[in-house]
Each structure stands twice: as structure tokens, then as C-alpha cells.
C-alpha positions as a LaTeX table, in Angstrom:
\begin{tabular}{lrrr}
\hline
Residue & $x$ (\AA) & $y$ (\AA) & $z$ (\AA) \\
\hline
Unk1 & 107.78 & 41.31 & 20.74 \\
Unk2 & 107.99 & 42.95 & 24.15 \\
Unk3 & 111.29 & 43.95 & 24.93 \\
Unk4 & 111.60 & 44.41 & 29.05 \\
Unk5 & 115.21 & 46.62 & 29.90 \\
Unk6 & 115.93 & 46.00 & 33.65 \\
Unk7 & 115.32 & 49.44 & 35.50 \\
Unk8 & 119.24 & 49.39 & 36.52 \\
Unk9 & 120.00 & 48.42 & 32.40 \\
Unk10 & 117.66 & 51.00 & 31.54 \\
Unk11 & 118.98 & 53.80 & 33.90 \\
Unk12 & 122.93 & 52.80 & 33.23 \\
Unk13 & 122.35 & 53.42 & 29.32 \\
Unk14 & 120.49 & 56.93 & 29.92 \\
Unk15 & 123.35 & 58.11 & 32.23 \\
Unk16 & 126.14 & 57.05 & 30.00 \\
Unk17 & 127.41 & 54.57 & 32.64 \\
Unk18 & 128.85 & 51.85 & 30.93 \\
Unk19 & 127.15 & 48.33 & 29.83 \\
Unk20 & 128.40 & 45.04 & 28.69 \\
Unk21 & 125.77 & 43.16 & 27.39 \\
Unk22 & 125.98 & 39.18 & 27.93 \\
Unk23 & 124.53 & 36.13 & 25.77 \\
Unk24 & 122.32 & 33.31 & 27.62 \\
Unk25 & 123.48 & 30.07 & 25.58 \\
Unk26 & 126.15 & 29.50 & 27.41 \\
Unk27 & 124.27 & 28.44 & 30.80 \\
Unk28 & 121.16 & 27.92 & 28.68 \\
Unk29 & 123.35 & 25.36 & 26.34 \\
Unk30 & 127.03 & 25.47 & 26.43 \\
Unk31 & 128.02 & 24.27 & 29.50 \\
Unk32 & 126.79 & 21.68 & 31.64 \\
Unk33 & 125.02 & 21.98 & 35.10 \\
Unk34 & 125.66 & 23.20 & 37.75 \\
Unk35 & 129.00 & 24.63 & 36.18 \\
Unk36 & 127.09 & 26.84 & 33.82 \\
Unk37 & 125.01 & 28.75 & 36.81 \\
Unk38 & 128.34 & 29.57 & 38.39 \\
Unk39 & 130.00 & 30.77 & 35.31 \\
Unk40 & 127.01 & 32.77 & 34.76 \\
Unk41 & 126.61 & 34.33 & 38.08 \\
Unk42 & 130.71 & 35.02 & 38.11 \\
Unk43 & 130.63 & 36.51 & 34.87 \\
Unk44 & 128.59 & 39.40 & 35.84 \\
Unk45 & 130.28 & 39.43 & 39.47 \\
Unk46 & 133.64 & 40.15 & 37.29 \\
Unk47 & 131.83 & 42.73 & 35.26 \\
Unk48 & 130.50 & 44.64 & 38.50 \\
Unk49 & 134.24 & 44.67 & 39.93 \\
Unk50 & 135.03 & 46.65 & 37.01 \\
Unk51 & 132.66 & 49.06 & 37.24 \\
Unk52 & 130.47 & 48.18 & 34.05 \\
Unk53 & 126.75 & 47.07 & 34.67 \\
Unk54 & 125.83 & 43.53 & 33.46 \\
Unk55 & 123.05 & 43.08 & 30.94 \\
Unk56 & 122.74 & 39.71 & 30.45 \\
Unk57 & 119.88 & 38.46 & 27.98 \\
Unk58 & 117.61 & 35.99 & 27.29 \\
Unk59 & 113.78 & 35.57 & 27.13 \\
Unk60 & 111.43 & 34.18 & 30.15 \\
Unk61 & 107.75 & 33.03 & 29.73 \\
Unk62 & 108.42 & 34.80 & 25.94 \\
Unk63 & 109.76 & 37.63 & 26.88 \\
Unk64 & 112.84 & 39.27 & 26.08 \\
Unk65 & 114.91 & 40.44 & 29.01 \\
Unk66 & 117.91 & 42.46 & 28.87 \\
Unk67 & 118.76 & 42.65 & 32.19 \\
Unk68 & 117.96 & 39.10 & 33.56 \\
Unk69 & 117.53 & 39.07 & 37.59 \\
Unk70 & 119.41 & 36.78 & 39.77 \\
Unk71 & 116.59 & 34.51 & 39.92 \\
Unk72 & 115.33 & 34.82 & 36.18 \\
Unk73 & 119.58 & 33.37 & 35.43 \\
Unk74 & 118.86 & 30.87 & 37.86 \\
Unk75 & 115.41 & 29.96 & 36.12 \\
Unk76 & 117.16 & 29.73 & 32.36 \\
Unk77 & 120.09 & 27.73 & 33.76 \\
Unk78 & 117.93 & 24.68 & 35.87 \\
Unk79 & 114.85 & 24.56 & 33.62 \\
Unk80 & 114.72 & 21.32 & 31.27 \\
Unk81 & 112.26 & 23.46 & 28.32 \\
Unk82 & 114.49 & 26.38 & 27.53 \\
Unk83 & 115.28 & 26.56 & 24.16 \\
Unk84 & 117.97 & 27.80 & 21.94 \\
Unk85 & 116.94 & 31.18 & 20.23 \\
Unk86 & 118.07 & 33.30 & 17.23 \\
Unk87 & 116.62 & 36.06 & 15.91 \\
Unk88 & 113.77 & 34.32 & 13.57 \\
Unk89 & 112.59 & 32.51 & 16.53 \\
Unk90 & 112.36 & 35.38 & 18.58 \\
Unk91 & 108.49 & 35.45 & 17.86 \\
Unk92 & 108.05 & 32.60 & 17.77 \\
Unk93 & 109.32 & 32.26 & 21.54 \\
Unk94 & 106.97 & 35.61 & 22.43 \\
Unk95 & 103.67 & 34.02 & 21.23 \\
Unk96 & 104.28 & 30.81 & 22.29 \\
Unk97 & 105.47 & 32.15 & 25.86 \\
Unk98 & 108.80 & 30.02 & 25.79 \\
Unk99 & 111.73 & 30.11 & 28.01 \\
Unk100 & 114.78 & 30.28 & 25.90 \\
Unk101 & 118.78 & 31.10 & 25.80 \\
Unk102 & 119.56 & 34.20 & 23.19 \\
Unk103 & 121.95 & 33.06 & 20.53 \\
Unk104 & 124.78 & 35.96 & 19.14 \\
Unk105 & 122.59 & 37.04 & 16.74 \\
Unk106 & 119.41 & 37.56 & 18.84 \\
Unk107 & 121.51 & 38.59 & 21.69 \\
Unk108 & 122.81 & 41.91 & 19.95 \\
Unk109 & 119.76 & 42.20 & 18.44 \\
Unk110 & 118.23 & 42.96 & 21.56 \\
Unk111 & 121.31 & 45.10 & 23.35 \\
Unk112 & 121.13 & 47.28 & 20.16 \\
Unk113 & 117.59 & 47.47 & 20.60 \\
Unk114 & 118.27 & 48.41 & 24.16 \\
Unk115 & 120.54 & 50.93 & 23.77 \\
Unk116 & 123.99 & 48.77 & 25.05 \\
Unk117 & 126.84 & 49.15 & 22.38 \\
Unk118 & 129.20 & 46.43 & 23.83 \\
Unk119 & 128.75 & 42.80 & 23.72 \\
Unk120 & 131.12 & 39.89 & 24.90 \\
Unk121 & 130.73 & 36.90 & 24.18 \\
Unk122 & 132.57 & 32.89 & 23.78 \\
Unk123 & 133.09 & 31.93 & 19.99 \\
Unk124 & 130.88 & 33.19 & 16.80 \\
Unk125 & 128.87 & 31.58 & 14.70 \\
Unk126 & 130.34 & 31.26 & 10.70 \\
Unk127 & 130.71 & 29.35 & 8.04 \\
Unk128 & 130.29 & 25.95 & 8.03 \\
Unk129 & 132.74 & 23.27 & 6.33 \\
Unk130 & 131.07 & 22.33 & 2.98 \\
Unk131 & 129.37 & 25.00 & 2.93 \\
Unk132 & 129.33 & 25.28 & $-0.63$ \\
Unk133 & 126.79 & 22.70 & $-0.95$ \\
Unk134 & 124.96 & 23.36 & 1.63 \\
Unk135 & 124.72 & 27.00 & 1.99 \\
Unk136 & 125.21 & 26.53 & 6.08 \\
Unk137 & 126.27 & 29.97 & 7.62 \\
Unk138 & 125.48 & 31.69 & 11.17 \\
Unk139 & 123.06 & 33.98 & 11.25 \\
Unk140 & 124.81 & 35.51 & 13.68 \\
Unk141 & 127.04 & 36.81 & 10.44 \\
Unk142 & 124.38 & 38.91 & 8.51 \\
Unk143 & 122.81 & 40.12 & 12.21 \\
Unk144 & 125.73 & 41.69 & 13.01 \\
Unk145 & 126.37 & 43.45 & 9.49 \\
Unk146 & 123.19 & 45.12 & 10.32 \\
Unk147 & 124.20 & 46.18 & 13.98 \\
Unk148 & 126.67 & 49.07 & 14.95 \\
Unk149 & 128.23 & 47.31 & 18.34 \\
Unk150 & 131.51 & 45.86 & 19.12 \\
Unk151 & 131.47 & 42.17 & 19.90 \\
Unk152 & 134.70 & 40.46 & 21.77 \\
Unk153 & 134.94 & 37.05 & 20.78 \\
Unk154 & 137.86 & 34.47 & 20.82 \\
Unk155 & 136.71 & 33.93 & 17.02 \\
Unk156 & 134.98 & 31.09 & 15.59 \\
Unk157 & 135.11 & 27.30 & 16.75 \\
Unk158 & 137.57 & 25.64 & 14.44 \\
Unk159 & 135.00 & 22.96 & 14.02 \\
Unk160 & 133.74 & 25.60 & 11.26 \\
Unk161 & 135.61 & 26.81 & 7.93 \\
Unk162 & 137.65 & 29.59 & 9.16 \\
Unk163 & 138.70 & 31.07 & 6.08 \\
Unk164 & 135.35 & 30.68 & 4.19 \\
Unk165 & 134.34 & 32.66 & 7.50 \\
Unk166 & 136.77 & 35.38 & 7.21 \\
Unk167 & 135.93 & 36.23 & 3.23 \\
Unk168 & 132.15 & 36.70 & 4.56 \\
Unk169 & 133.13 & 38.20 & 7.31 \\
Unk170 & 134.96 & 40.92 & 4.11 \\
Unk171 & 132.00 & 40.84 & 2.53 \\
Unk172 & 129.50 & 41.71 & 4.49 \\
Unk173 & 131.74 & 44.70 & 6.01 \\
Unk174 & 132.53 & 43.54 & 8.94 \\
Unk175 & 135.57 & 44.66 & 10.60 \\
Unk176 & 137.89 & 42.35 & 12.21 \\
Unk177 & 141.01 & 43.27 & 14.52 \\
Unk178 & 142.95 & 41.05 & 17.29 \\
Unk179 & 143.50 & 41.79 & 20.56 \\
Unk180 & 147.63 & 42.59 & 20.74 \\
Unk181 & 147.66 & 39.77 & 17.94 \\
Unk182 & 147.26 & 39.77 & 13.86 \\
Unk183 & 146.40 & 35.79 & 14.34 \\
Unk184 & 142.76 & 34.87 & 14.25 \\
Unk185 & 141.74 & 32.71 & 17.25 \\
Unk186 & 140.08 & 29.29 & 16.79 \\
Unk187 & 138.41 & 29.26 & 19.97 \\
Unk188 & 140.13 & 26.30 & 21.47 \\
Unk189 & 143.40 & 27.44 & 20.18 \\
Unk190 & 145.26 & 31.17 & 19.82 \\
Unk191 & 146.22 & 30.47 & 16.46 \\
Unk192 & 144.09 & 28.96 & 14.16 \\
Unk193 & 146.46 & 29.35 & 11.74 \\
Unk194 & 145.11 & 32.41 & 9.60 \\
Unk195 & 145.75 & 36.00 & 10.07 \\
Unk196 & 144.05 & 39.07 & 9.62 \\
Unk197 & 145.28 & 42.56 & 9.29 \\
Unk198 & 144.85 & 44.73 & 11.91 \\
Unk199 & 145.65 & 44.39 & 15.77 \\
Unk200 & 144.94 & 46.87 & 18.78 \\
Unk201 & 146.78 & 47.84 & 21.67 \\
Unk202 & 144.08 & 48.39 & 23.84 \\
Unk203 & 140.61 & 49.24 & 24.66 \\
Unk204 & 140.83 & 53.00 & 24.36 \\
Unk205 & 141.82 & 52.34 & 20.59 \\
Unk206 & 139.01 & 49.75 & 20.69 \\
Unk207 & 136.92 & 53.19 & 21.19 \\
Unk208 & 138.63 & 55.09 & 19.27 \\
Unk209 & 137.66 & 52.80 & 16.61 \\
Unk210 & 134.18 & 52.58 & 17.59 \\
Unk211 & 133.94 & 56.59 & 17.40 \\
Unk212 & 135.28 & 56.73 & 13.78 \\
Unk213 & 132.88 & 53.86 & 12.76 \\
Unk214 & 129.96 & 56.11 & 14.37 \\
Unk215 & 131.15 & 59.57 & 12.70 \\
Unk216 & 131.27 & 57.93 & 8.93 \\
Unk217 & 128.35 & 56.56 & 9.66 \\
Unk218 & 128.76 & 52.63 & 9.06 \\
Unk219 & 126.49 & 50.33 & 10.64 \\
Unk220 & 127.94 & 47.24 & 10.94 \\
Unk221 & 129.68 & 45.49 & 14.34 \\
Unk222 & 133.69 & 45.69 & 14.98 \\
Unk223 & 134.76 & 42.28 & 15.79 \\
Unk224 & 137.11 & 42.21 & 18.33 \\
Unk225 & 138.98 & 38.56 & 17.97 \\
Unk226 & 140.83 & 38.09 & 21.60 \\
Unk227 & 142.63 & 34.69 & 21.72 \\
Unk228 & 142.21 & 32.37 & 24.66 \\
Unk229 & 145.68 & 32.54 & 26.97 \\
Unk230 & 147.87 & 29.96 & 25.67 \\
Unk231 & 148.25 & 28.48 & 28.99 \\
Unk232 & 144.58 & 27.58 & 28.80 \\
Unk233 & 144.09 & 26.82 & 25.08 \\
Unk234 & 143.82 & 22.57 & 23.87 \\
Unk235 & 147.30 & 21.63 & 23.38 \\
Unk236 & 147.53 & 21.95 & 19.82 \\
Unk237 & 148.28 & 18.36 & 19.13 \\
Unk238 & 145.56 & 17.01 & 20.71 \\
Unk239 & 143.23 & 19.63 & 19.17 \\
Unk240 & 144.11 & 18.77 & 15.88 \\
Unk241 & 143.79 & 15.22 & 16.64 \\
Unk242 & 140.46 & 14.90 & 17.73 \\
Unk243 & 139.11 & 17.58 & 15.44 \\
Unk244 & 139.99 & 14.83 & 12.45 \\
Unk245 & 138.77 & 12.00 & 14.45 \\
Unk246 & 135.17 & 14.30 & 15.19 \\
Unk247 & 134.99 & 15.24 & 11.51 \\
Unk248 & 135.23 & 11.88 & 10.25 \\
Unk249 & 133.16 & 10.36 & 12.78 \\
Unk250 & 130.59 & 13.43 & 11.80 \\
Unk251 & 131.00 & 11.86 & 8.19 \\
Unk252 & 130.83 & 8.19 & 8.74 \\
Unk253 & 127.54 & 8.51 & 10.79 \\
Unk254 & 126.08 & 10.61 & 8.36 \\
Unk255 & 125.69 & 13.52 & 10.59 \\
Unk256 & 124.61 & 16.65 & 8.76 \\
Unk257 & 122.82 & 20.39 & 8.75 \\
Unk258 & 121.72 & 21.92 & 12.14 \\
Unk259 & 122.73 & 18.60 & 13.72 \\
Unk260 & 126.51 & 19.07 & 12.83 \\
Unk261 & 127.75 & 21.55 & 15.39 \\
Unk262 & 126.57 & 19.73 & 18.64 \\
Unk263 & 127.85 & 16.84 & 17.57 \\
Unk264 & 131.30 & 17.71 & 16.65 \\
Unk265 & 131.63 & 20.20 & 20.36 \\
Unk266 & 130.05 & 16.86 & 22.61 \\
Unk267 & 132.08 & 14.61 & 20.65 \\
Unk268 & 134.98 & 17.43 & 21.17 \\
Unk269 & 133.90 & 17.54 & 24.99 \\
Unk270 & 134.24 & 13.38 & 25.32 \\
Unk271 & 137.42 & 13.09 & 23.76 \\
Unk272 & 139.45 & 15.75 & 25.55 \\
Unk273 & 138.11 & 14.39 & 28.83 \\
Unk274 & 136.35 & 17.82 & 29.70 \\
Unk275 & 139.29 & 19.88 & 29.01 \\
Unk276 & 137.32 & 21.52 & 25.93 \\
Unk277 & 135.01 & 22.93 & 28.10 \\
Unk278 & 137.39 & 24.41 & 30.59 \\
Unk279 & 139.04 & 26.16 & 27.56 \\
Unk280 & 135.07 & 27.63 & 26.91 \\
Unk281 & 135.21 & 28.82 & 30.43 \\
Unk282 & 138.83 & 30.28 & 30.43 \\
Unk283 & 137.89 & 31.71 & 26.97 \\
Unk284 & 134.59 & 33.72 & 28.16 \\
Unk285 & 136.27 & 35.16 & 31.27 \\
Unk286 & 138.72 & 37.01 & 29.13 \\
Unk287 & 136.47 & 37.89 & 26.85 \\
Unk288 & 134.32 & 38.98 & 29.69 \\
Unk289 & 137.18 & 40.99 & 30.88 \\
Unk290 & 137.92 & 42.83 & 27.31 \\
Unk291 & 134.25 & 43.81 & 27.09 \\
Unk292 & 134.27 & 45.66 & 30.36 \\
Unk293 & 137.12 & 47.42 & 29.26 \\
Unk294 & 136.13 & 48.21 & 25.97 \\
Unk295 & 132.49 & 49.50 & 27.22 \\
Unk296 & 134.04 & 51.53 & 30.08 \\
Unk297 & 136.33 & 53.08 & 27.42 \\
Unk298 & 133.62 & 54.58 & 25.01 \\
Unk299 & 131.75 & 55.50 & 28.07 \\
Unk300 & 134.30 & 57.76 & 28.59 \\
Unk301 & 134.16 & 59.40 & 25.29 \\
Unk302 & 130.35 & 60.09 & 25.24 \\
\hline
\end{tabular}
């Protein structure tokens, strides 16, 4: 598959200027229009103002762009055919000239294969509740054991099985450490309720990190797990709430597989009157923000 690097993309990475590279699926599929072209646009705005270049990605007419235009965003955000893509369908998108919005997986697939070593993005994919029946994991998981980046996320959705997720997470050696926190994020919420072991300060020891990762060689992705501002995250009580009410209604309609997860965020979305996906917004600004800091800090160090 044809992999086209933006000139500016292309030119940042050979000069050691720092990149942040950006998913698509959140205007592709994640929020709804015209919010998500505005969140889109001001996401890379924010990452200009603090002196990082934007590579945001996603694949036009089948191919992959890392580095979408102005207009190319626009195009992914309005157009009704653009589908959702992870790596596996990545080929399937090239020869069959689709539009499509770049998943985690495929997302820092394509900024590794581009050179970019920093990657924000909303929640990650993980394990899925009843998972051992059904074997339902992210491939964003296994991707990123594979890739040596550092990906800012506000941790997994607590529609999924967060602890299942953090043993794979352990086993696949991926390393996990909050942002001025030891408790993992749920997305929606700062605490999800389970911690993990390690916190950082700031992004310098984010790089510092990073480096020592490099030098013994390891090639799997630091996860960076920055929690949404309280302020902004679903009260807890009524996140709790209607997470039970969305599981059981999941259940009772017989909802299963790749169906699951929109379900459970639209049904998430309906019941907090919106306010779920103002918590998505709040939560990719700051981890918008992170990334910038994190990629102009190992800038530095090259």
C-alpha cells in the first residue's frame, strides 16, 4: 500500500522538528457532524500553537495519508462512504480505492512507518467483557506491542474489561504509566477504579523514558494513561448508572461481537443527554496537549 507523508510531515521528521501524529476516527466516527470537523481542525490548531507539526492520518481514494490537508480532513469528516479502518483492512481500503478513518492500530502503524514517534489519541481499544468466550480484544493491543512509539490516551472506555485489559496489556510488554496519577483512567471517568504502578511528573521524563526504551532496545509502545480533568469527567454516579442500564440492555437485545461497542457508546451518548461526548472532546484536547509536549520533549534529546 502506498504510503503518501505530507511534504511539511516529511520535512519536520528529517529535521528533528517535532511531530504528533493524530488518528481520523474521531471525525471519521466518533463524534457527530459538524462538531467532529471543528474538533478536528482545533486539534491541530492547538498542536501548531505549541510548536509541534500535526500529522493527522487517514486514507483518501485508498491511500494512506499521514499528513491529511485541510481539505482532505474536510473530505473524511462530510463524506457518507468513509469507513472505519484497522490495520487488516488497510489493503483492502488501497485496492478497493476507499475513503476511510485510521483506527489506533492502523494509525501508528502508519506514523511508525512514517517516521513520527508520538501519537495522541481519545481512549484505546482492549479487552472486551466476556471475553473469555469470545476471544474479543483490540487489535490495537498486539499493533502496538510491535511498535516503538508513545501513545497518550485517557485509557480504555469502561464499557470494556479494564482489568482483563491491563494483564494483556503485562503480557504483551507494554508499558503503562499515568500522567501525575497511579489510577488508570476509564475514559469517561479519572478513576476507573484500578491502579497501575508507575506515574510521571512530566513530559521530559516521558522522554527520558522513551530514550531508555530505545537504548535496550525494546520495541513495544509506552502507554501514557492521562485522565480526563475531573471537572469534565461523567459524574461518577451517573456513569455507573447508565453503564449497568447499557450493559443489560446490550444483553437483553442480544447484542453481541463487533456490534457491541457502538451500541453500548450511542446508547451511552442518549442516556447522558450528550454529555458523554463532551467528556470525548474534553478528553482528546488534553490528550492532544500531552502529546505535543511529550513529542517536543524527545525532539529535544535527538
Amino acid at each position: 500500500m502506498a504510503v503518501h507523508v505530507s511534504d511539511e510531515v516529511r520535512d519536520a521528521v528529517g529535521r528533528g522538528i517535532p511531530v504528533l501524529a493524530l488518528e481520523s476516527t474521531i471525525f471519521t466516527h466518533g463524534l457527530p457532524r459538524p462538531r467532529n470537523l471543528v474538533v478536528a481542525l482545533e486539534a491541530e490548531q492547538r498542536v501548531r500553537a505549541a510548536g509541534v507539526v500535526p500529522a493527522t492520518i487517514g486514507v483518501v481514494e485508498g491511500r494512506a495519508v499521514v499528513g491529511l490537508s485541510t481539505a482532505e480532513i474536510e473530505r473524511l469528516s462530510t463524506a457518507d462512504d468513509v469507513v472505519k479502518l484497522s490495520v487488516r483492512d488497510l489493503p483492502i481500503a488501497a485496492a478497493k480505492r476507499l475513503h476511510g478513518g485510521t483506527t489506533v492500530a492502523a494509525t501508528a502503524l502508519l506514523a511508525h512507518r512514517a517516521g513520527i514517534r508520538v501519537f495522541s489519541t481519545g481512549g484505546l481499544g482492549g479487552v472486551h467483557r466476556d471475553a473469555q468466550q469470545t476471544f474479543d480484544e483490540s487489535a490495537d493491543l498486539p499493533t502496538l506491542a510491535q511498535l516503538p512509539l508513545v501513545v497518550v490516551s485517557a485509557g480504555v472506555k469502561s464499557i470494556l474489561d479494564i482489568p482483563l485489559t491491563l494483564e494483556r496489556l503485562e503480557t504483551l510488554n507494554l508499558a503503562v504509566v499515568g500522567y501525575r496519577t497511579t489510577d488508570y483512567p476509564g475514559f469517561y471517568i479519572a478513576d476507573s477504579g484500578y491502579d497501575i504502578e508507575y506515574s510521571v511528573a512530566s513530559a521530559d521524563e516521558i522522554a527520558d523514558i522513551a530514550a531508555a526504551r530505545d537504548e535496550l532496545g525494546i520495541s513495544s509502545t509506552i502507554l501514557v494513561a492521562n485522565p480526563v480533568e475531573e471537572s469534565a469527567q461523567l459524574p461518577a454516579d451517573l456513569h455507573d448508572d447508565v453503564l449497568a442500564r447499557a450493559l443489560a440492555a446490550a444483553a437483553a437485545e442480544g447484542v453481541s461481537g463487533h456490534d457491541t461497542t457502538p451500541f453500548l457508546l450511542d446508547f451511552m451518548q442518549r442516556e447522558t443527554g450528550g454529555r458523554s461526548l463532551d467528556v470525548n472532546v474534553a478528553v482528546y484536547r488534553g490528550n492532544v496537549a500531552l502529546g505535543a509536549e511529550i513529542a517536543a520533549a524527545m525532539a529535544s534529546r535527538a
